[in-house]
C-alpha positions in Angstrom: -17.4 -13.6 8.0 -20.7 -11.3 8.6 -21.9 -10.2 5.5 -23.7 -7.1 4.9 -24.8 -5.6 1.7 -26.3 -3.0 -0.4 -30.0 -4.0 -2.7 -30.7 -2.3 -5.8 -30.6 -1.9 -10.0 -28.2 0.3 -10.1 -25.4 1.0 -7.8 -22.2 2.3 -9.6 -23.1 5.6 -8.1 -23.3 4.3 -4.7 -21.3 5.4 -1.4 -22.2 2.4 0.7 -19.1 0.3 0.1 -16.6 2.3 0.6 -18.4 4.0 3.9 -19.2 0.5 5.5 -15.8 -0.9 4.7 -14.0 2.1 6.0 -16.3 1.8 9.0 -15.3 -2.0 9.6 -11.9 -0.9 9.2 -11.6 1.5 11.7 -13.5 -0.3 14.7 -11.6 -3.5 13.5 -14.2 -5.9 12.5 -11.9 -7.8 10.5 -14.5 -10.7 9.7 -17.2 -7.8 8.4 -17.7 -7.5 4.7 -19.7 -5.0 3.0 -20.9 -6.1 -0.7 -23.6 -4.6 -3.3 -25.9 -6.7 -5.2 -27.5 -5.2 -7.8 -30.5 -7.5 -9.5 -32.5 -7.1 -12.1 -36.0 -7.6 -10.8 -37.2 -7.9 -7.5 -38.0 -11.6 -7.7 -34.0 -12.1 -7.6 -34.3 -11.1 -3.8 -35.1 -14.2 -2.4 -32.6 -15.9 -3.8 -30.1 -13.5 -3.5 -30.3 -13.4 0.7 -30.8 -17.3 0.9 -27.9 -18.1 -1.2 -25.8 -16.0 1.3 -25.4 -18.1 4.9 -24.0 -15.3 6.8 -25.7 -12.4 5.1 -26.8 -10.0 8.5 -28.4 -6.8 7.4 -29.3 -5.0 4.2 -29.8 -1.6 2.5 -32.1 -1.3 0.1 -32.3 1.5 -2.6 -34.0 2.3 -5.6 -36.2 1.0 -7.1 -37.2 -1.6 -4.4 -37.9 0.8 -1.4 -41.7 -0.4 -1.7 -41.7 -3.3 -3.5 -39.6 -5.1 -0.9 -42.0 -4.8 2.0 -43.7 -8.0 0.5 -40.3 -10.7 1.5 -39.9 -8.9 4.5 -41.7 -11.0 7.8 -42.1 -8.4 9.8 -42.0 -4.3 9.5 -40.4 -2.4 12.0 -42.7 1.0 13.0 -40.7 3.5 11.0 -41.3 1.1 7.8 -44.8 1.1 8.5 -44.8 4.6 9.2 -43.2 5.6 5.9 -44.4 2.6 3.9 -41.1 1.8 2.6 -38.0 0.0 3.7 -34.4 1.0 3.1 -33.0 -1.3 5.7 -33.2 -5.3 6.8 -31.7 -7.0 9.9 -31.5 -10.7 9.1 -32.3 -11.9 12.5 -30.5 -15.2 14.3 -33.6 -17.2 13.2 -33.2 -15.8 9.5 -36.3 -13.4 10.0 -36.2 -10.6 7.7 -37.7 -7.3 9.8 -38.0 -4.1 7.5 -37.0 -0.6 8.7 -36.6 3.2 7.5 -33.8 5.3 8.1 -34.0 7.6 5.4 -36.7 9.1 7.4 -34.3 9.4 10.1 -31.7 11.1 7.7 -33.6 13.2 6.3 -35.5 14.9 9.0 -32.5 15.3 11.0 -30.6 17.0 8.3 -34.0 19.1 7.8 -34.5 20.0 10.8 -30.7 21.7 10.8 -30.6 23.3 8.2 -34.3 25.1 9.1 -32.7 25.8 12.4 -29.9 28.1 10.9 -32.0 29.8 8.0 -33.9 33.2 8.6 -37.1 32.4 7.2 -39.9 30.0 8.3 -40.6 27.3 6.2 -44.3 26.7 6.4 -44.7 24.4 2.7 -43.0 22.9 0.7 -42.7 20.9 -3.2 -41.8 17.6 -2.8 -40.5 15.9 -6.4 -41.5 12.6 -7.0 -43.4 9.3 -5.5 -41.2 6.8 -4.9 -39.9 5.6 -1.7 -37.3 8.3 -0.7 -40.4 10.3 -1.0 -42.5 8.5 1.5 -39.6 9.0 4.1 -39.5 13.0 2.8 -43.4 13.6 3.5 -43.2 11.1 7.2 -40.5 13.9 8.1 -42.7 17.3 6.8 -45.5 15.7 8.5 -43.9 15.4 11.8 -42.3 18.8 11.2 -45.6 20.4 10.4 -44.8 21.4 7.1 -47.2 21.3 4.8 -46.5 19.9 1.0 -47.7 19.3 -2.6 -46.2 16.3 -4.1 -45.2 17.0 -7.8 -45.0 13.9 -10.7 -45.1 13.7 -14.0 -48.8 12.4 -14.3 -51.7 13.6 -12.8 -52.1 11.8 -9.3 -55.6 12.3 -7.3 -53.5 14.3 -4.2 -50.6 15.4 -6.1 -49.7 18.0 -9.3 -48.1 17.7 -11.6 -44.5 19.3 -13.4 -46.6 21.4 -16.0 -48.5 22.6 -13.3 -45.5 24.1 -11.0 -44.1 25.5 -14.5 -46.9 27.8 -14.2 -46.4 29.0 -10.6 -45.0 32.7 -9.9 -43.7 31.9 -6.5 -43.0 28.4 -5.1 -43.1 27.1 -1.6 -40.3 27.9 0.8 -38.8 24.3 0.7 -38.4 22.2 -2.3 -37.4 18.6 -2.6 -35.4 16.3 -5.0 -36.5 13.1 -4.1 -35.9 11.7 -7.9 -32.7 10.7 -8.9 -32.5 13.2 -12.0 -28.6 14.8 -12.0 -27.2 11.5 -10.4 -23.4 10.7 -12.0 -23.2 10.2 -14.9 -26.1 12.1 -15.8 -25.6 15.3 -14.3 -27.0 17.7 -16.8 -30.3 16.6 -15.6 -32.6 18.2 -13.2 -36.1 18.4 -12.1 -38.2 21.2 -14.6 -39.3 23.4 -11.8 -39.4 27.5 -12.8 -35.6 28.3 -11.5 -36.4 31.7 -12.2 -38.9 32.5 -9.3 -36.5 31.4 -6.6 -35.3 33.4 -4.4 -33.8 33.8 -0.8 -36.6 33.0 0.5 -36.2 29.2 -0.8 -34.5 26.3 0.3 -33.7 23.5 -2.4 -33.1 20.4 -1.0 -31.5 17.4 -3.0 -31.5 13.3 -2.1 -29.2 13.2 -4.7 -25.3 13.0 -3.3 -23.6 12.4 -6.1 -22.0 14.7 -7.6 -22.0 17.1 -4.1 -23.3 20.2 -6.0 -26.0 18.7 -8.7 -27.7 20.7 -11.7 -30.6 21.6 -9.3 -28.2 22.4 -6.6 -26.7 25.3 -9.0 -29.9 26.4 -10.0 -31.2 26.9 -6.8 -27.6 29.0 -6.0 -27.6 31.6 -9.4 -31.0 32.5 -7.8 -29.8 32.9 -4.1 -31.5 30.0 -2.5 -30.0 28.0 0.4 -29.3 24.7 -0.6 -28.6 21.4 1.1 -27.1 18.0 -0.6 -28.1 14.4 0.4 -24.8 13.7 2.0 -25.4 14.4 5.5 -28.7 12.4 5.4 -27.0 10.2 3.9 -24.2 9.7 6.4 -26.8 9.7 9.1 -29.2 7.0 7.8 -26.3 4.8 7.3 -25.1 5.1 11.1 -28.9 4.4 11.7 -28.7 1.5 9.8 -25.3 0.3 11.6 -27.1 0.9 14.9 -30.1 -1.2 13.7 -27.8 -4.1 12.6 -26.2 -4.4 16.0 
């Protein structure tokens, strides 16, 4: 049996399972399983993937996008381009190499979206610093998009949430790269001014699930365009299929 699996602290929420095993199904990999490990800390990794023989490839989701990079042997160029990893391929030696496909994902759902909305998107808010984020602003830079990354603390090239409370007018493209309004908590949302949005705005969320989040609606009742995590999502895990086989 080839094992793959899913690495994070959470993943009741998570699509992975069902989508790989669907996957395996329907190209008729009988002897491919698709598993998720959730541990605590990530000091469990190591003995998570060496307990497992035949483990082959991993995802890897929040919180340990960063933190992983340090079990890995080798980074692949979109890891190092990002600085995070969201996917390992567990070589025939039992190498661990470290790649990004969120980055993938995300700028090729981005880059579809911009192409059927009537306004140019020159900036953009991007919510949050963790690892999806890294992918997020690898993306903008490549598109040429400029961006201010927002947290909760004052960082030395960032603002912060009280700060964008303050703004009039926001940047054409904003981005949800927390995991605030993820099931079950989906009255949450990022505190961004809702009110100053307009058609002129696009609201793009990481989050999948649900499929129309808090922020999602927001962005709506004020006429934005909006865009879920789904199709990144669906296209980051073909990337990570393709970088498995």
């Amino acid at each position: 049996m080839k094992l793959f699996g899913l690495v994070g602290k959470s993943l009741t929420h998570s699509f992975s399972k069902k989508y790989f095993t669907e996957k395996f199904a329907n190209l008729g990999l009988l002897d491919y399983s698709f598993e998720l490990f959730e541990i605590p800390s990530i000091e469990n990794f190591t003995e998570l993937w060496t307990s497992k023989p035949n483990l082959c490839g991993m995802n890897v989701t929040i919180p340990y996008k960063e933190q992983i990079i340090k079990y890995v042997d080798k980074l692949d160029e979109s890891a190092q381009k990002v600085g995070a990893v969201n996917v390992i391929k567990i070589t025939k030696d039992r190498k661990l190499i470290g790649f990004n496909s969120d980055y993938y994902g995300f700028k090729t759902s981005l880059e579809y979206e911009i192409s059927n909305f009537k306004y140019q998107i020159y900036e953009a808010l991007v919510l949050g610093t963790g690892g999806a984020s890294k992918a997020v602003i690898a993306a903008l830079n490549d598109l040429n998009i400029s961006y201010k990354i927002v947290s909760r603390n004052p960082t030395q090239d960032g603002i912060t949430y009280s700060e964008v409370m303050k703004m009039v007018q926001l940047p054409h493209l904003i981005v949800n790269c927390t995991p605030l309004g993820t099931f079950p908590k989906v009255d949450e949302c990022p505190e961004i001014p809702y009110s100053v949005i307009n058609e002129k705005n696009m609201l793009f969320d990481l989050v999948y699930n649900p499929s129309e989040t808090l922020f999602i609606k927001n962005g709506k009742s004020y006429g934005a365009t909006t865009q879920n995590g789904l199709d990144m999502l669906h296209l980051q895990a073909e990337k990570a299929w393709e970088i498995w086989n």
